[in-house]
Each structure stands twice: as structure tokens, then as C-alpha cells.
C-alpha positions as CSV (number, residue, x, y, z in Angstrom):
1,X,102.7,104.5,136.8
2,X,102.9,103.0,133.5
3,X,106.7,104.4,132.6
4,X,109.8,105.3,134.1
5,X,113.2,106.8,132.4
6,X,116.3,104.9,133.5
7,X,119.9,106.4,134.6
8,X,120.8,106.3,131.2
9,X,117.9,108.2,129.8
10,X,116.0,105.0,128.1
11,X,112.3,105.2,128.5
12,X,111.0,101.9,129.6
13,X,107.0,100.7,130.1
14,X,106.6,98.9,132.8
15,X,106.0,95.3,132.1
16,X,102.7,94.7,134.3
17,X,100.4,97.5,132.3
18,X,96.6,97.1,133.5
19,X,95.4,100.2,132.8
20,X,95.6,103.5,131.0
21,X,96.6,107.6,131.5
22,X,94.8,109.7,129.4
23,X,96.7,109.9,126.0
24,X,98.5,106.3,126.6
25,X,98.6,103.7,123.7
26,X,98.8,100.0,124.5
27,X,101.7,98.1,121.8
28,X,100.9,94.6,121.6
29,X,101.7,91.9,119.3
30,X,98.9,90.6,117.0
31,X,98.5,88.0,113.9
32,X,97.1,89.7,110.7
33,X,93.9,88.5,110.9
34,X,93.3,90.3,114.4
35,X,92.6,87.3,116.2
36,X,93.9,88.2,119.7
37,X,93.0,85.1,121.5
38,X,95.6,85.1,124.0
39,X,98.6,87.0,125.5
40,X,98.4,90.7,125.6
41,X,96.4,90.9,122.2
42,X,93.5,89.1,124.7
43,X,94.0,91.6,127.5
44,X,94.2,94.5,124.6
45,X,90.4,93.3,123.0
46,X,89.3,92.9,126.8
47,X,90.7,96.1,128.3
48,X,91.7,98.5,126.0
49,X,89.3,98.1,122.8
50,X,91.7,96.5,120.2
51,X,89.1,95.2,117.9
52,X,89.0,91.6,116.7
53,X,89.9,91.4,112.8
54,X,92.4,94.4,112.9
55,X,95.7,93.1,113.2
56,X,97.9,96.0,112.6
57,X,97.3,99.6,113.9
58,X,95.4,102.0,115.9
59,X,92.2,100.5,117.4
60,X,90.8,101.9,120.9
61,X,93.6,102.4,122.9
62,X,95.7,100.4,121.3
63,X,98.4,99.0,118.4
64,X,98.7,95.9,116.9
65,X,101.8,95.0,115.5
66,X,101.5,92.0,114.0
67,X,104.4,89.4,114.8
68,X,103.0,86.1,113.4
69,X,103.8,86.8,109.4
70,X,107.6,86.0,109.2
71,X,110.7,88.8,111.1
72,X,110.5,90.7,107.4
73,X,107.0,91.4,107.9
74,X,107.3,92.2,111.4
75,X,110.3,95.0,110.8
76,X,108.0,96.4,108.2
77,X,105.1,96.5,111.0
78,X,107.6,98.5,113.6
79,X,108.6,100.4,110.5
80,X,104.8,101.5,110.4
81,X,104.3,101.8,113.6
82,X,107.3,103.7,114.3
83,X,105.5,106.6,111.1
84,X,102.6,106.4,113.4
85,X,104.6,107.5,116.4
86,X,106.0,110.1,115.1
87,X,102.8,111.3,113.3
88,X,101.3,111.5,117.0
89,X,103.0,113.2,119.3
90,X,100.6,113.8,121.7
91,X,100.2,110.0,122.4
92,X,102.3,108.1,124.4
93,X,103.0,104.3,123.0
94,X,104.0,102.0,126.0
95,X,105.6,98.9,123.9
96,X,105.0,95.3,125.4
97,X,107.3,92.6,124.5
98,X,106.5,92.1,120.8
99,X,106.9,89.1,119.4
100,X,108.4,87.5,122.5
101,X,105.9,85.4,123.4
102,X,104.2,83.1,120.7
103,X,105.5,84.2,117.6
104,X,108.9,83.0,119.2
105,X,111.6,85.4,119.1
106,X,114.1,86.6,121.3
107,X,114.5,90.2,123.1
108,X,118.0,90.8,120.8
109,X,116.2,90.0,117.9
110,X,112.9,92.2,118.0
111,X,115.0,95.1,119.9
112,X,117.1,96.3,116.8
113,X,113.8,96.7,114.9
114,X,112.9,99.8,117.9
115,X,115.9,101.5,117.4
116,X,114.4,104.6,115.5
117,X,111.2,104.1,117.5
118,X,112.8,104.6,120.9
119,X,114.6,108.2,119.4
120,X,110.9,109.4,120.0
121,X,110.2,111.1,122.9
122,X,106.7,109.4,123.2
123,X,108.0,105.7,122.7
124,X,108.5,103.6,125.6
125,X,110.1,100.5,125.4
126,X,109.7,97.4,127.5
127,X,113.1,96.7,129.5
128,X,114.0,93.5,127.8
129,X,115.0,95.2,125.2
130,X,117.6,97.2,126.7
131,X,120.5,94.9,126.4
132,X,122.4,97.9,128.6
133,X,119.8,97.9,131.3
């Protein structure tokens, strides 16, 4: 299982994802150019058919948000991605750890950018960034 919805009602994807439920979106963090050479970007191309040169969006079963550019770049990405969400209710978007990895941020800083994106009942959030959890 792929999600689970804590005590205090959070939805949280599980932070070992290797495969997919019908309907289920992997959220990854890209660079613009779509080169996902490592991380969960390379899992995404290898698994889940993120396509190399598209760094932001719906590709396969996937979403690149890209998380190299700069923090204002990346909170217009979740602010895209969050439209996309809401525009597509019959997926179900399990969010990785964006931008905690390479691009070098911290849990409390990417976190605050999800905050309308976890109001929707089809966006699950990884657990680090539940600072109540």
C-alpha cells in the first residue's frame, strides 16, 4: 500500500514507493531540463515513464516538479502542480520528498509550499513534512 491517513487525518505516501495502483501519480523532484539522472527522477524515467527532457508535469505516471531553479521557482512549480491536482480528481498524487535531496533544502522549508496541496483529498504527502507527525 502506497498511502495511509494518520490519527490526525494527514494523508501521507509511504516513503518506499516501487510501484503503482491504477490511477496513482508518482511526485518527484526534477531539474528543468528533465534530466533525471539520479534519485527518484531516475527511478521515475525507469519505472514509471517520466520522460527525459520534461522537467515539470504529467509524463507517464508521473510529475516532475522541478526543484533545481532557485525556492521561487520551486513554489511556483507546487503552485502548478497543486492546479493540476485539483484539475484531476480521479488521480491520486503520492508526493516524494521534493527538493530534499540534491537541490538541498530542508523538510520545513519545502512543507509550507504543500499547504493548499494537502487540502485535496487526492494529495498525499510524504511524512517529513508533517512537522506534527
Amino acid at each position: 500500500m502506497n498511502t495511509s491517513i494518520t490519527p490526525n487525518g494527514h494523508r501521507v505516501a509511504n516513503s518506499n514507493i516501487t510501484q503503482l495502483a491504477e490511477g496513482e501519480i508518482f511526485v518527484f523532484g526534477s531539474n528543468i531540463q528533465g534530466m533525471h539522472g539520479g534519485g527518484a527522477a531516475w527511478f521515475a524515467s525507469r519505472n514509471f515513464g517520466a520522460q527525459w527532457g520534461v522537467g515539470e508535469g504529467l509524463t507517464g505516471r508521473c510529475y516532475a516538479l522541478p526543484t533545481m531553479e532557485g525556492y521561487a521557482s520551486l513554489q511556483k512549480a507546487v503552485a502548478n502542480f497543486t492546479d493540476c491536482a485539483r484539475k484531476h480528481p480521479e488521480l491520486t498524487f503520492l508526493v516524494t520528498a521534493v527538493g530534499c535531496g540534491i537541490a538541498g533544502y530542508s523538510p520545513a522549508e519545502v512543507a509550507p509550499l504543500f499547504d493548499q496541496a494537502a487540502q485535496l483529498p487526492n494529495v498525499y504527502l510524504p511524512r517529513v513534512f508533517l512537522a506534527s507527525e
